[in-house]
C-alpha positions in Angstrom: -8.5 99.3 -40.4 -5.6 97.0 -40.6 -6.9 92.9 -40.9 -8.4 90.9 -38.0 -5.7 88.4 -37.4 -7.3 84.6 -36.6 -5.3 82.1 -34.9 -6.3 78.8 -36.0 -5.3 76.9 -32.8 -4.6 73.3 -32.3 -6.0 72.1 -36.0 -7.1 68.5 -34.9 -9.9 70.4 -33.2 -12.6 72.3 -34.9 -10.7 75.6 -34.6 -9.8 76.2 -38.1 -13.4 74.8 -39.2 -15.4 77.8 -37.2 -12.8 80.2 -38.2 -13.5 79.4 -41.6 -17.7 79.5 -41.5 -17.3 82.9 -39.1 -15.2 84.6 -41.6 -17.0 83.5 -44.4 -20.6 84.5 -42.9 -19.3 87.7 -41.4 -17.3 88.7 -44.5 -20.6 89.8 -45.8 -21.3 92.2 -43.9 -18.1 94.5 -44.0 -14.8 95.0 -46.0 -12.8 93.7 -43.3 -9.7 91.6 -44.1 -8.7 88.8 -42.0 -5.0 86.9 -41.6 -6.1 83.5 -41.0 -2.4 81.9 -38.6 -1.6 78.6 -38.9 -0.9 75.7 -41.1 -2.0 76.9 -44.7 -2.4 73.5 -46.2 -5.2 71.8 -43.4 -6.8 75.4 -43.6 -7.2 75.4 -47.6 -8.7 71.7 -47.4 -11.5 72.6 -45.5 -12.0 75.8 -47.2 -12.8 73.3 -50.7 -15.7 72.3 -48.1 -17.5 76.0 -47.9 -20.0 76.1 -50.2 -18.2 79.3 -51.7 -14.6 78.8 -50.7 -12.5 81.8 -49.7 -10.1 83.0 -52.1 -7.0 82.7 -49.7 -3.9 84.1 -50.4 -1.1 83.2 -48.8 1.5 85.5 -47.1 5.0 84.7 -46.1 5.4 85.3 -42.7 7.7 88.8 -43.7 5.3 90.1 -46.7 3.0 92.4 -45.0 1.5 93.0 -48.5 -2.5 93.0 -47.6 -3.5 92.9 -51.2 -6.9 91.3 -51.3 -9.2 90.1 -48.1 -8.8 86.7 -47.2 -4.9 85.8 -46.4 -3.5 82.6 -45.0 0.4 82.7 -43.2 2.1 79.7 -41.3 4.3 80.6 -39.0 5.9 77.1 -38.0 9.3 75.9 -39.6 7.9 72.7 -40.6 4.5 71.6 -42.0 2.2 69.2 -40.4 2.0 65.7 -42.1 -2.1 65.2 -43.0 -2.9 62.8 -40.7 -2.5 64.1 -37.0 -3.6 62.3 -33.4 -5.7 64.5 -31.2 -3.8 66.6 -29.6 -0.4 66.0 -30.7 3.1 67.5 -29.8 3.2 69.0 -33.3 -0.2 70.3 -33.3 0.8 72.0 -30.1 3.9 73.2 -31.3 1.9 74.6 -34.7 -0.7 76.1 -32.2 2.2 78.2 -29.8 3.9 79.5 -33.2 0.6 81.0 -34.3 0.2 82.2 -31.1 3.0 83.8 -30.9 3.4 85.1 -34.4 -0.4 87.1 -34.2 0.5 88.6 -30.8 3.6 90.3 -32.5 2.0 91.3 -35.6 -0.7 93.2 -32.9 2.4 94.6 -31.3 4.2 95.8 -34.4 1.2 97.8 -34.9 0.0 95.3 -38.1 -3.3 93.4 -37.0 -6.1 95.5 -35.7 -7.1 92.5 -33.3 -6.3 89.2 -32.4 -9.3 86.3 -32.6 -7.7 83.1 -31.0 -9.1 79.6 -32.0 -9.3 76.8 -28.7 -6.2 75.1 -28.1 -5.6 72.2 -25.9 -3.8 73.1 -22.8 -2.6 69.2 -21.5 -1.0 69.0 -25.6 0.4 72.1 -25.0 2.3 70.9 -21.5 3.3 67.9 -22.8 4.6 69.6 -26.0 7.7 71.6 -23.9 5.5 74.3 -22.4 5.5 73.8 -18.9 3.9 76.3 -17.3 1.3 77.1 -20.0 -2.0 77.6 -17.7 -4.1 78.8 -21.0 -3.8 81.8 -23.9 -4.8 84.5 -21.7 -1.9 84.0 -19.5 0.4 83.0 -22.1 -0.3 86.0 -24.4 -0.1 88.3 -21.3 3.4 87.3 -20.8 4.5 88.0 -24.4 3.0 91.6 -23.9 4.7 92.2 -21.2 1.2 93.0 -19.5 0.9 92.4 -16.0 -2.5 93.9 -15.2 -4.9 92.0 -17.3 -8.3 89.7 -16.7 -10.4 88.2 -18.2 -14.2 89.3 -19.3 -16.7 86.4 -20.8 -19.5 88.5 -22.3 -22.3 87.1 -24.6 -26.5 87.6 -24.8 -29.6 85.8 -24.4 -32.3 85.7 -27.4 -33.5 88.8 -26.1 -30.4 90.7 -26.4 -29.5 91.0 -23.0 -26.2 91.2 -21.7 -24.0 89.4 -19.4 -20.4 90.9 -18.9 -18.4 88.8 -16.4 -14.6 90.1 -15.2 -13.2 87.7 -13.4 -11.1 88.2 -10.0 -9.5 84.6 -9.9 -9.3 82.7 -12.8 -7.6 78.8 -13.4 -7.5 77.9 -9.6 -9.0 75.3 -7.4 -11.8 76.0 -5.4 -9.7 75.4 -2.3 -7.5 77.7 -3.4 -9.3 80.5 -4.3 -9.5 82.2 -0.9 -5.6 82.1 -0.6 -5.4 83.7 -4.3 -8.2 86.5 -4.3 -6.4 89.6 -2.9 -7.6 93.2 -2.5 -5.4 94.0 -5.7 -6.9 91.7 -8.1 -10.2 92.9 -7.0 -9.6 96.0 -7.3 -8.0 95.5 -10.8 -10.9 93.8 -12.0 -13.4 96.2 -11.3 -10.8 99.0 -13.0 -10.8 96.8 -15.7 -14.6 95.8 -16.1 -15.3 99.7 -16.0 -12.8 100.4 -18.6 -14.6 97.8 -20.6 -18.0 99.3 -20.4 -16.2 102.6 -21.6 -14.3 100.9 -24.4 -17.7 99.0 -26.2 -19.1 102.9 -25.4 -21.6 102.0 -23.0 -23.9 105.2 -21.9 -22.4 104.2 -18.2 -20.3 101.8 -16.8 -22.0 100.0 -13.3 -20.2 97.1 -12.3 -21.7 94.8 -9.4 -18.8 92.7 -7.3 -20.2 89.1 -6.2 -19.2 87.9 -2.8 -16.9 84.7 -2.7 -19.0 83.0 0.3 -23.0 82.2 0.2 -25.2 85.2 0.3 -22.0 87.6 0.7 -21.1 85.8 3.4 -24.4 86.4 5.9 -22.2 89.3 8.2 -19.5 87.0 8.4 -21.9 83.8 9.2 -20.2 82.1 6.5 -16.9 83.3 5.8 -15.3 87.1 6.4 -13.8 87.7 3.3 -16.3 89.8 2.5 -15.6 92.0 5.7 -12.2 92.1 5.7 -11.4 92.3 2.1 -13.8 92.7 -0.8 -16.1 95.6 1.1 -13.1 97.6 1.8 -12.0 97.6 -2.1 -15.3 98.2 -2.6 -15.5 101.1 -0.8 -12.2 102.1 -1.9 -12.9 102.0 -5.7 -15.9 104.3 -5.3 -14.1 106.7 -3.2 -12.2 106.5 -6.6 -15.0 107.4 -8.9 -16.1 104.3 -10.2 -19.7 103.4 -10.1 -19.4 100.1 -8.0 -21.4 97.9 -5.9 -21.1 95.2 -3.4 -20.3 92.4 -2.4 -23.7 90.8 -3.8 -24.7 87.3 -3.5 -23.6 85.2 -6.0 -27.1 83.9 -6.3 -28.8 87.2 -6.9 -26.1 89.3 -8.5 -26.5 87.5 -12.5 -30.1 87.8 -12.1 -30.2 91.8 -11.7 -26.9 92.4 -14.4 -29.3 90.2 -17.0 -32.4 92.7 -16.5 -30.2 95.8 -16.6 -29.4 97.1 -13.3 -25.3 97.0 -13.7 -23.1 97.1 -16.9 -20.5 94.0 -15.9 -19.8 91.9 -13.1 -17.2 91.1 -11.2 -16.9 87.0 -10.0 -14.6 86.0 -7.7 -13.6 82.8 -9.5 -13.9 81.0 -12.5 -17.2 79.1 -12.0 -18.3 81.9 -10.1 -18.9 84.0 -13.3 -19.0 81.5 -16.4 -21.7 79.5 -15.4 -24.3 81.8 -15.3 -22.7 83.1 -18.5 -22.8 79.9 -20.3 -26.5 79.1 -19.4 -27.2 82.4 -20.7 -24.8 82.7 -23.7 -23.8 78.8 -24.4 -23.6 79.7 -28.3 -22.8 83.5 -28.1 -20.0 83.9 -25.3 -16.9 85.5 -26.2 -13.7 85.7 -24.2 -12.0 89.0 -24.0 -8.4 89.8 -22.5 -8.9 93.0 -20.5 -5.7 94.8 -19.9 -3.5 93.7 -23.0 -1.9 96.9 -25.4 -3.9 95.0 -28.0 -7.2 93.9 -28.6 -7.7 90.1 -28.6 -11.0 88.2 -28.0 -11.6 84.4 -28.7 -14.9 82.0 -29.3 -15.7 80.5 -25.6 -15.5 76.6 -26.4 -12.8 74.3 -26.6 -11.4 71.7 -29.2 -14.3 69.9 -29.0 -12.5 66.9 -30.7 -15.9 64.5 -30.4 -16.9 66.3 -33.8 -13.7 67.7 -35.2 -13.7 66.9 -38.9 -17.5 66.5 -39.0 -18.0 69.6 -40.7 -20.9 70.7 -38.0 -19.3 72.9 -35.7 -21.5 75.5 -34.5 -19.4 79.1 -35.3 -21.6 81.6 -33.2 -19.3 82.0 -30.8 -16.2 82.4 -33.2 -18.9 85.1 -35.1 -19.0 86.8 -31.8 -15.2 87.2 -31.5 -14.8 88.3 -34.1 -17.5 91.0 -34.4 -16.1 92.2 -31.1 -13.1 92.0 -32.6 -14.1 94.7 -34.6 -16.1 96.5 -33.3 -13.1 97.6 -30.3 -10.9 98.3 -33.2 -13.3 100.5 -34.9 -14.5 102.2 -31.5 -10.3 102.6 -30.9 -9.6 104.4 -34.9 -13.0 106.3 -34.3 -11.4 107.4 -30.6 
């Protein structure tokens, strides 16, 4: 398997501090090799801080020369000075470049998976990127992908699942009714199935929440599910997939969590992560369904109240990365 590619993200953050305890937990358990992206001299500093430091060897951003398991490659022009402001336009700049640089190593066929570190979306704006809404979006672009979504998926201490597609993602509340469509719908349940098959679930159920209170009450409380989400429902089984709803978005976590459906499909953001993160707070993972490549991230943010602290929490980067690899083994196995 070729190496797991980690972005480290926007460095003033504690991106490259998790990427560094995940890797050097996990790295015990496997041969895997891992192409840590970003800038090499923050990311060796804090490696002096693991209590058996990772014997990094650095790459040039054209030597594809995977000799050993632990590899470090910066990808901006320029180096950043040592002391940064939260945030910054050249930690955002550094953050893009990475970005950018492990997508097309996944293209090129040269990373088995992509695991992307948090970055800061207002330091990316404000650093020439405009219309940046997050990395999903952004690395969908650069693929070319136009069919993708997003899947948060993580467990409970008793090793059950939540899987949570999302139909809607970073939109107001007000705006969600004007956004959701029969096509993303229907694309997120395609997609949620394909997920179950992918991980090699023994079946793939996915449940489809309502957008309105109790699946709207017969139209008591909105008709969206009447005129729109039924009918896809009903369309998409018609198809073959094994699909249910609208449910109430009250119900609907309760009976994915004990077993009775594989992954869930939320009509927006809140929708699905909250139930997620009270769940999965430490173990959620964010997943880009739809991309020719596989990449997954830790779901948290900078969280620059304890960058540099050295007491990050790295579950969640652990779980991206396992499921990191464990899609690019199911993939070479298939």
């Amino acid at each position: 398997m070729n190496p797991i590619g980690i972005t480290l993200g926007d460095v003033t953050g504690v991106g490259p501090e998790v990427a560094l305890k995940a890797v050097a937990a996990e790295s015990k358990n496997d041969d895997t090799q891992y192409l840590f992206i970003g800038d090499e001299n923050i990311l060796r500093k804090l490696n002096e801080k693991l209590p058996d430091p990772l014997p990094l060897v650095t790459l040039s951003t054209s030597n594809l020369q995977f000799s050993g398991r632990f590899f470090v490659t910066t990808p901006s022009k320029s180096k950043l000075p040592s002391k940064l402001a939260p945030g910054s336009t050249a930690v955002a700049k550094a953050a893009i470049a990475a970005l950018r640089h492990g997508a097309g190593q996944c293209l090129r066929g040269e990373l088995a998976a992509l695991v992307t570190a948090p970055v800061n979306k207002e330091a990316t704006i404000r650093a020439g990127h405009k219309d940046f809404v997050g990395q999903t979006e952004f690395l969908s672009e650069l693929a070319g992908a136009k069919r993708t979504a997003m899947m948060l998926l993580g467990h409970d201490d008793r090793d059950r699942w939540l899987r949570v597609a999302l139909a809607t993602i970073h939109v107001s509340i007000k705006s969600v009714p004007k956004k959701l469509t029969a096509e993303k719908v229907a694309l997120a349940i395609e997609l949620a199935a394909q997920a179950c098959r992918d991980l090699h679930l023994p079946r793939a159920r996915v449940a489809v929440a309502g957008l309105n209170p109790h699946a709207g009450e017969g139209g008591e409380f909105g008709d969206e599910e009447i005129k729109m989400i039924s009918p896809v429902v009903s369309a998409m089984k018609k198809k073959g997939f094994d699909v249910t709803g609208p449910l109430s978005g009250d119900t609907v976590f309760y009976y994915a969590l004990r077993g009775d459906f594989d992954a869930v499909v939320a009509m927006y953001h809140d929708q699905g992560l909250a139930p997620l993160k009270a769940v999965a707070f430490d173990t959620g993972v964010n997943w880009t369904l739809g991309l020719p490549f596989i990449r997954t991230s830790p779901d948290h943010g900078t969280a620059y109240d304890i960058a540099g602290k050295w007491i990050a929490n790295p579950s969640s980067m652990i779980a991206a990365i396992r499921l990191a690899k464990q899609l690019a083994s199911n993939s070479d196995n298939h």
